[in-house]
PAZAPA-4460 file (N, C-alpha, C; in steps of 0.05 Angstrom, whole numbers, plus 32768, in hexadecimal, padded with zeros to 4 digits):
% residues 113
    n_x    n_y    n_z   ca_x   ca_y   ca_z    c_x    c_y    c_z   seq   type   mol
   830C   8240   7E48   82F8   824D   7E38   82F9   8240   7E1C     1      X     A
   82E2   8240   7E14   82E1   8237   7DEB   82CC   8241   7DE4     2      X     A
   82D4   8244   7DD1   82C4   8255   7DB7   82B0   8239   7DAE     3      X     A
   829B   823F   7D9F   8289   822A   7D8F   827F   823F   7D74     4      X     A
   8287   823A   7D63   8271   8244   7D4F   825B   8237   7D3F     5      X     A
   8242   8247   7D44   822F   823A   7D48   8218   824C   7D34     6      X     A
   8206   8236   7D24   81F2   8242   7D18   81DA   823D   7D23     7      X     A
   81C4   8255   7D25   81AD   824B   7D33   819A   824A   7D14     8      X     A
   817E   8234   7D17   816F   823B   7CF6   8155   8248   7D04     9      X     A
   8149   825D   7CFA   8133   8271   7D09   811D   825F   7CF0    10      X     A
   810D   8257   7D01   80EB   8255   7CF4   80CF   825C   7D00    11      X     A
   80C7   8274   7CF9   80B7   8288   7D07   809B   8277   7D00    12      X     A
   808A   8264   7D10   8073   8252   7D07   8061   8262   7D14    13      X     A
   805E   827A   7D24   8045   827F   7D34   8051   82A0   7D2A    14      X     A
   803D   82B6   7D3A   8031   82CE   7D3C   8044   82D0   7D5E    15      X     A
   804D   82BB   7D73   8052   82CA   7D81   8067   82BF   7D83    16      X     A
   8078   82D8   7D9E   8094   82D3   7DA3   80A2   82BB   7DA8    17      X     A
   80B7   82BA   7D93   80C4   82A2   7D9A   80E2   82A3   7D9C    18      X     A
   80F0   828B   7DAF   8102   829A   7DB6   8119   8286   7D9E    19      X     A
   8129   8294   7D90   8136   828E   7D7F   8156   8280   7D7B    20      X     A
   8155   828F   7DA0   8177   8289   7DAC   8175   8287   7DBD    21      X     A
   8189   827B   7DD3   818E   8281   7DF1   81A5   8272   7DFF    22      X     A
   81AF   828E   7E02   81D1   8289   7E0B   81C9   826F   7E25    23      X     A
   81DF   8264   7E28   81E5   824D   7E42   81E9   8264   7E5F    24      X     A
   81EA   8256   7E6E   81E7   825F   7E8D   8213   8261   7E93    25      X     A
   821D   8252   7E7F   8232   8255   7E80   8247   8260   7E6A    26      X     A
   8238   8268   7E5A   8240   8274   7E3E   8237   828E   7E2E    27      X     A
   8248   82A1   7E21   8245   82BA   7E15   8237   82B3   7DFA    28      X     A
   8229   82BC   7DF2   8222   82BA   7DCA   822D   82D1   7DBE    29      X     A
   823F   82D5   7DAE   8240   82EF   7DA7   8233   82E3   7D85    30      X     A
   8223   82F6   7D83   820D   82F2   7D67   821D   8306   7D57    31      X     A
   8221   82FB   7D36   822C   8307   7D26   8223   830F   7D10    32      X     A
   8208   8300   7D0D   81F5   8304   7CF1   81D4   82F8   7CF7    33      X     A
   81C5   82FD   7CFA   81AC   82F9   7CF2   81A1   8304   7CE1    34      X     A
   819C   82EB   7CCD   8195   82F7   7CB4   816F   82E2   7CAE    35      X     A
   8163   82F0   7CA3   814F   82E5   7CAC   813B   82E6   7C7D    36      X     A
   812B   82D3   7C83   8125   82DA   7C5F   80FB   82DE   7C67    37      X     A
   80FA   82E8   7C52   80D6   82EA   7C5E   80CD   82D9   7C3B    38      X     A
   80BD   82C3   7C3D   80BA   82AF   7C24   809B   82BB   7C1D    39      X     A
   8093   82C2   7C2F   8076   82D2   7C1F   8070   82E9   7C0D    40      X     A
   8061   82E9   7BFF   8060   8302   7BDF   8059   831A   7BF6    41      X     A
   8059   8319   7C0C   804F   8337   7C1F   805F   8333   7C32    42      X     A
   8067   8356   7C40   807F   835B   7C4A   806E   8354   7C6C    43      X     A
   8082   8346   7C7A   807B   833C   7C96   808F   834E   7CAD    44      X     A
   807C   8359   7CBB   8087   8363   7CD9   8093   834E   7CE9    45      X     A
   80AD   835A   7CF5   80C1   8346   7CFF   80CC   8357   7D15    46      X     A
   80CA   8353   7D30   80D2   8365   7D47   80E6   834D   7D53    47      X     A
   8100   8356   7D59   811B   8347   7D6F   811B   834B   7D84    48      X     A
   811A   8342   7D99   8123   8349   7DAC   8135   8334   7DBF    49      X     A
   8143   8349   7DD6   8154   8339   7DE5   814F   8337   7DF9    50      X     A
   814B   831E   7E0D   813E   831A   7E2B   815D   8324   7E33    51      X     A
   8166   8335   7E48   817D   833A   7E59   8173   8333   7E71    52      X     A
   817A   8313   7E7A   8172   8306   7E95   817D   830F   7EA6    53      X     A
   819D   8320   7EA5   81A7   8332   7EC1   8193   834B   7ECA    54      X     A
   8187   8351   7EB7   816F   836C   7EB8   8156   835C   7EB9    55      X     A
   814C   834B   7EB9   8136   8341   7EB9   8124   834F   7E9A    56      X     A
   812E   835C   7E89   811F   8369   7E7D   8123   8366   7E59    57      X     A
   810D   8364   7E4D   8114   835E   7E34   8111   8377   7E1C    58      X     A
   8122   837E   7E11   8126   8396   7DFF   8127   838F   7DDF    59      X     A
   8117   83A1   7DD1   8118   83A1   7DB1   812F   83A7   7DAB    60      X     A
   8136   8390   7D9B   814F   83A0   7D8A   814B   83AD   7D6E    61      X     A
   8133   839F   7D60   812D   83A3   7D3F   8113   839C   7D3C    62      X     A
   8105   83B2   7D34   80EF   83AC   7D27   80E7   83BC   7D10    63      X     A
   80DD   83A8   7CFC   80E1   83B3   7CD9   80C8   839B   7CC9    64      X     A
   80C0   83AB   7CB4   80B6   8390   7C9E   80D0   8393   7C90    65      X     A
   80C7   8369   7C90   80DA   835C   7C7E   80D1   8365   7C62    66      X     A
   80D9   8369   7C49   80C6   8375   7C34   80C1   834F   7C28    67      X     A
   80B6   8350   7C1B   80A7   8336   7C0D   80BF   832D   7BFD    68      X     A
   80BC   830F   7C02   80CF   82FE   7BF0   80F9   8308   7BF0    69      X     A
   80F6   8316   7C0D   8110   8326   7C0D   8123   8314   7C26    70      X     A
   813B   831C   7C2D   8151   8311   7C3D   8157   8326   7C49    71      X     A
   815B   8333   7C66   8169   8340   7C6E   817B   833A   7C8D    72      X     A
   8191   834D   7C8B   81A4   8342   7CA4   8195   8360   7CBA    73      X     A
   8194   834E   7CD2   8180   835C   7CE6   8199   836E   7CF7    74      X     A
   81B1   835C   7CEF   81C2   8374   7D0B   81D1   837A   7CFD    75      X     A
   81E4   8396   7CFD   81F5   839A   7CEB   821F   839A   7D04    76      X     A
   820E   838A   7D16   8231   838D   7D2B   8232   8378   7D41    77      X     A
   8236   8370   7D4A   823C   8358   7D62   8229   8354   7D6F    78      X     A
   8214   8343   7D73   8209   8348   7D8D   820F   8336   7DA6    79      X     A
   820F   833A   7DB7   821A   832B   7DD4   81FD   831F   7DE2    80      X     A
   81F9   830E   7DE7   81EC   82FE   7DF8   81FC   82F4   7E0A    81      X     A
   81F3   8306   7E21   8201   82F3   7E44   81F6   82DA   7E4C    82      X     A
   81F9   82D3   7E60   81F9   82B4   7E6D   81DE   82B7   7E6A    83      X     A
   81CD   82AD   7E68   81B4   82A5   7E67   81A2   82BF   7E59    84      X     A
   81AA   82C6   7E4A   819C   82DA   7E39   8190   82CD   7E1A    85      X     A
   8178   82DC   7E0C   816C   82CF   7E00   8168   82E7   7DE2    86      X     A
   8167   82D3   7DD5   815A   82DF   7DBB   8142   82D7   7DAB    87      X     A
   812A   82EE   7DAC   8114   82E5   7DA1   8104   82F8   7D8D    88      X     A
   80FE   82F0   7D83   80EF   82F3   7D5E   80D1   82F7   7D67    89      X     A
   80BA   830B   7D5A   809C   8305   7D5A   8098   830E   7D41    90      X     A
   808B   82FA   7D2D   8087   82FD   7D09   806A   830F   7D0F    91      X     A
   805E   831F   7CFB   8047   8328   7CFC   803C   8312   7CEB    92      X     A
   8046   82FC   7CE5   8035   82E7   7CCE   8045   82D3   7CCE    93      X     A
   8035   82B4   7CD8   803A   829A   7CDC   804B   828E   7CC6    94      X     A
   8062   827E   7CCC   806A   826D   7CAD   8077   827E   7C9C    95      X     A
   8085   8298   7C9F   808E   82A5   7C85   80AA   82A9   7C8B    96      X     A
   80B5   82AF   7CA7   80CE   82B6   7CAD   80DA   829D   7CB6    97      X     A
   80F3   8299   7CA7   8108   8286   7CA8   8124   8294   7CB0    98      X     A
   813A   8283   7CBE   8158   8298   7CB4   816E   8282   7CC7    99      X     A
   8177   8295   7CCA   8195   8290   7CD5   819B   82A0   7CE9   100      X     A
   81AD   8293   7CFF   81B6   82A6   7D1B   81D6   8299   7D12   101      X     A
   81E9   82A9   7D0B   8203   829D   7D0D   820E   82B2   7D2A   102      X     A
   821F   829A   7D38   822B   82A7   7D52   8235   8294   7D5E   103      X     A
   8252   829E   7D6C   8266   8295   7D79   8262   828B   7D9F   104      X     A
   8258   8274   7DA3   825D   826F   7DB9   8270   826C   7DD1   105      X     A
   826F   8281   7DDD   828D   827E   7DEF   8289   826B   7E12   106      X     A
   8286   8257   7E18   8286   824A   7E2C   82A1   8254   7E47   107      X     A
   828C   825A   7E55   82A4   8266   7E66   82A6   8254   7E8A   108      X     A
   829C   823C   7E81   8291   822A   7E99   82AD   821A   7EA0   109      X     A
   82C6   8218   7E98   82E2   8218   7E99   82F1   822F   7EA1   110      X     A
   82E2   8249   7EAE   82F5   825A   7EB4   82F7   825D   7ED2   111      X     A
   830A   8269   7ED6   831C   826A   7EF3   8303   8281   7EFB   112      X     A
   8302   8284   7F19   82F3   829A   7F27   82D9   829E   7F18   113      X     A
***
């Protein structure tokens, strides 16, 4: 097993869902910070969510306006992305949301059983 630490850069160019992350078919993400900035003088709607490919099903984690010209951190605790699980962003407004995904890749395609 090995660790990778890894930064993802988020650039929200459209109105629809995009996917921001996505763990490997042989690897854990555990996400430690997404922190995301809104560069427009007006506050932009920003909904997260996580595809869970063992559930087939994709769930909100956060949805908030960014307030105008502001920075905020979206999770406040670990988040885990399994083997092929995904993380995705939908801006209510094209071109304004930028950020950061910091998180630890754990590759587990070296393990026994």
């Amino acid at each position: 097993m090995t660790i990778q630490y890894k930064n993802a850069g988020i650039n929200l160019t459209t109105t629809g869902t995009t996917t921001v992350l996505s763990s490997p078919s042989n690897a854990r993400c555990l996400v430690k910070q997404i922190q995301v900035d809104n560069t427009s003088g007006s506050p932009v709607n920003l909904s997260v969510q996580v595809t869970d490919s063992s559930a087939g099903a994709t769930f909100r984690i956060s949805g908030k306006a960014i307030g105008a010209t502001s920075t905020v951190n979206i999770i406040s605790e670990t988040l885990v992305l399994e083997e092929s699980d995904s993380l995705k962003m939908t801006a209510g407004t094209a071109n304004e949301i930028q950020g950061i995904i910091s998180y630890a890749q754990i590759d587990r395609s070296q393990e026994n059983g």
